[in-house]
Every structure is written in structure tokens, then in C-alpha cells.
C-alpha positions as CSV (number, residue, x, y, z in Angstrom):
1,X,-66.4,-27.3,73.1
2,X,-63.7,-26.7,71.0
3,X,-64.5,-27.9,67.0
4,X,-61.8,-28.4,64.3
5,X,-63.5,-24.8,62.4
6,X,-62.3,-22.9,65.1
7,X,-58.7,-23.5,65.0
8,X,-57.4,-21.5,61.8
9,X,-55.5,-23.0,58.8
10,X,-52.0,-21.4,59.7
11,X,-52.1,-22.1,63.8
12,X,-52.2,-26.2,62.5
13,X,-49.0,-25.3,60.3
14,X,-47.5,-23.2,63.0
15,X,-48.2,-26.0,65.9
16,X,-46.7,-28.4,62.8
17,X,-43.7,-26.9,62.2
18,X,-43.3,-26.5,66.3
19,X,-43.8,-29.8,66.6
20,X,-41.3,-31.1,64.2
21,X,-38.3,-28.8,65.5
22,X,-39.1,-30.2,69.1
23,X,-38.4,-33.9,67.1
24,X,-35.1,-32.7,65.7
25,X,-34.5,-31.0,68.8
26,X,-34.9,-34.5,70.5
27,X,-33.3,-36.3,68.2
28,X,-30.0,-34.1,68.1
29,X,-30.0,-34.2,71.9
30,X,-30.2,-38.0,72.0
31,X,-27.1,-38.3,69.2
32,X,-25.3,-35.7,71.2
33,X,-25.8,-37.9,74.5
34,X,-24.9,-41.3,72.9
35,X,-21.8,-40.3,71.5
36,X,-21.0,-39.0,74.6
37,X,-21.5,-42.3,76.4
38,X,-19.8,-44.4,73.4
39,X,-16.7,-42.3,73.2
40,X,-13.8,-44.8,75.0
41,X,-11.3,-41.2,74.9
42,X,-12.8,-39.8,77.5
43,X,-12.8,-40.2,80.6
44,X,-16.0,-41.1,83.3
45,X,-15.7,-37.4,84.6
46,X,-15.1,-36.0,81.2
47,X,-18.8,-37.5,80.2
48,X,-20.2,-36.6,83.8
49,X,-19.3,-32.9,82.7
50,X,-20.4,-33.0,79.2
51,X,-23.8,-34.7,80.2
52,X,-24.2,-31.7,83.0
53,X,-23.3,-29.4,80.5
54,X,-25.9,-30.8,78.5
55,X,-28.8,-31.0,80.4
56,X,-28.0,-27.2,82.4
57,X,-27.5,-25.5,79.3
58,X,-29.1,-27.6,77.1
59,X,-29.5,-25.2,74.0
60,X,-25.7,-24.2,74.9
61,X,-24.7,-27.5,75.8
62,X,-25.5,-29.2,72.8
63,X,-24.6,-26.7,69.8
64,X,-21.1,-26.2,72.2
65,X,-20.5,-30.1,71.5
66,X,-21.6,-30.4,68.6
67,X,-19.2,-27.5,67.2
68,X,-16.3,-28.9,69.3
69,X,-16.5,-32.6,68.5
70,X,-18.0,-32.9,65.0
71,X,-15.0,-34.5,63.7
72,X,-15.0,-37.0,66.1
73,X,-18.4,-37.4,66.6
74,X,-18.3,-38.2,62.5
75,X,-15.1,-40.5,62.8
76,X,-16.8,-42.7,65.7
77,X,-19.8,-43.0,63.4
78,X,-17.9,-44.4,60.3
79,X,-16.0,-46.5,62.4
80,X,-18.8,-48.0,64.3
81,X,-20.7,-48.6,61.1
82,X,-17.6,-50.2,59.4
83,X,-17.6,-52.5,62.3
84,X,-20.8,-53.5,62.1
85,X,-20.9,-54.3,58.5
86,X,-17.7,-56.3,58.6
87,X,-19.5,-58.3,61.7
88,X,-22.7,-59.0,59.2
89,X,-20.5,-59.7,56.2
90,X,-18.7,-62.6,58.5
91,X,-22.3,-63.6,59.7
92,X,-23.6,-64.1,55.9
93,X,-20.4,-66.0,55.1
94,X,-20.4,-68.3,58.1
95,X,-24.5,-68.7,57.6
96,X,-23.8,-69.3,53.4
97,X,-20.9,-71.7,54.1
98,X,-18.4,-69.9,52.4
99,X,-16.3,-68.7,55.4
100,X,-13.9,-70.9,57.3
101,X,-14.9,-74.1,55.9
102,X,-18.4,-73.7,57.9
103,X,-21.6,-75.1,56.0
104,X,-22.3,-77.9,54.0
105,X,-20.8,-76.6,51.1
106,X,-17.8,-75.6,52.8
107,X,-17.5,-79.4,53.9
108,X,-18.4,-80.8,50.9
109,X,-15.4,-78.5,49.2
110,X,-13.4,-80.1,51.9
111,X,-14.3,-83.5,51.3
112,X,-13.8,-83.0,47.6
113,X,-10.1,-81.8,47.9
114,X,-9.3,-84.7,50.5
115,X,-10.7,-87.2,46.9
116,X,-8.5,-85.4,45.1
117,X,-5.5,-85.4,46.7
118,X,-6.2,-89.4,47.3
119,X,-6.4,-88.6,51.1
120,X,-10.1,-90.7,50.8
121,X,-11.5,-92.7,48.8
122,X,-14.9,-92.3,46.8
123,X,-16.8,-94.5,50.1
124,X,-15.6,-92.4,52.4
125,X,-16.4,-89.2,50.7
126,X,-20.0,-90.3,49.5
127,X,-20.5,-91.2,53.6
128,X,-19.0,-87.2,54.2
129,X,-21.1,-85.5,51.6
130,X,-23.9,-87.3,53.2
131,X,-23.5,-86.0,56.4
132,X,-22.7,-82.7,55.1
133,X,-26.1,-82.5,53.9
134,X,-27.6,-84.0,56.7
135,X,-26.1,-81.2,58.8
């Protein structure tokens, strides 16, 4: 029977520090594989031969890729991350009401100019603000 005592103070930080290079380890080979699947330069047998390459060689494989396409790989990343916050920052605006006249606020803005610019009269913007805020 095998009791804690009996395994020594530096084989836990030695099976430790193994353990956490075999997450990096993971983790780089995972980022190395999704870039190669996401890139839209390459072709479907340019990926089929990275990915072999990868998983043959893997120690190769992956530090050869990483070394070759680091610009790229960095480049995709920004761009993917600038896409996605320009597709939340629409989604807040459209959700707040402040983007293309969406919202109750929006249509209330709306309604106001049309009063203003005597397009409607104060009934008919009362009965728009209401269903603004029914909305």
C-alpha cells in the first residue's frame, strides 16, 4: 500500500513540473493545429501536410511551424480578435438602442425629430413613444 510518506518532497515537484510542460505542451499543439485549420491561404492539401507533419514529428512538426508562420499565425490572431470585438460592439449598440435607429430610444429619437420637423403632430408622437416603450 502505497502512503503519501513514501513518496519524497522533490518527486511531487518533479511529477509537478512534468505535468505542467505536458499542459503547455498540449496547449501549443492545439494552437498550432487550429491555426492550421482557420488559415483560408492555404490550401486543403497544404493543411493535410502540415497536420501530418504535425502529428509524425510532432516535437519537430510543431516548433518547424511555429518558427515558420509566427507572423502569420500573430496576424490571423489580431485580426480574428478585431473581428470579433467589432461584432460585440454592434451587438451592444443594436441591444442599447443606439445603433441604426434599433431600440426604444432610437425610436423615440426618431419620433422626436419627425415633431420637430412638423412631419407629426404631438397625438401622433405621444401614440409612437408609447409603442416605443411598449416594445
Amino acid at each position: 500500500m502505497l502512503i503519501a510518506a513514501d513518496y519524497p518532497l522533490l518527486n511531487v515537484v518533479w511529477t509537478m513540473t512534468i505535468f505542467v510542460f505536458w499542459v503547455i505542451w498540449f496547449w501549443i499543439l492545439i494552437t498550432v493545429l487550429a491555426d492550421i485549420f482557420r488559415r483560408r491561404d492555404t490550401s486543403g492539401w497544404g493543411k493535410a501536410a502540415w497536420t501530418l507533419f504535425v502529428i509524425v514529428l510532432p516535437y519537430l512538426g510543431v516548433f518547424v511551424y511555429l518558427i515558420s508562420q509566427h507572423d502569420g499565425m500573430a496576424e490571423r490572431q489580431i485580426e480574428r480578435t478585431q473581428k470579433q470585438q467589432a461584432q460585440f460592439d454592434d451587438y451592444v449598440r443594436t441591444a442599447a438602442g443606439t445603433g441604426n435607429g434599433g431600440g426604444a430610444a432610437g425610436q423615440i429619437a426618431q419620433a422626436k425629430e419627425l415633431l420637430d420637423s412638423g412631419a407629426i403632430d404631438k397625438a401622433e408622437y405621444e401614440s409612437l413613444k408609447v409603442k416605443a416603450l411598449a416594445a
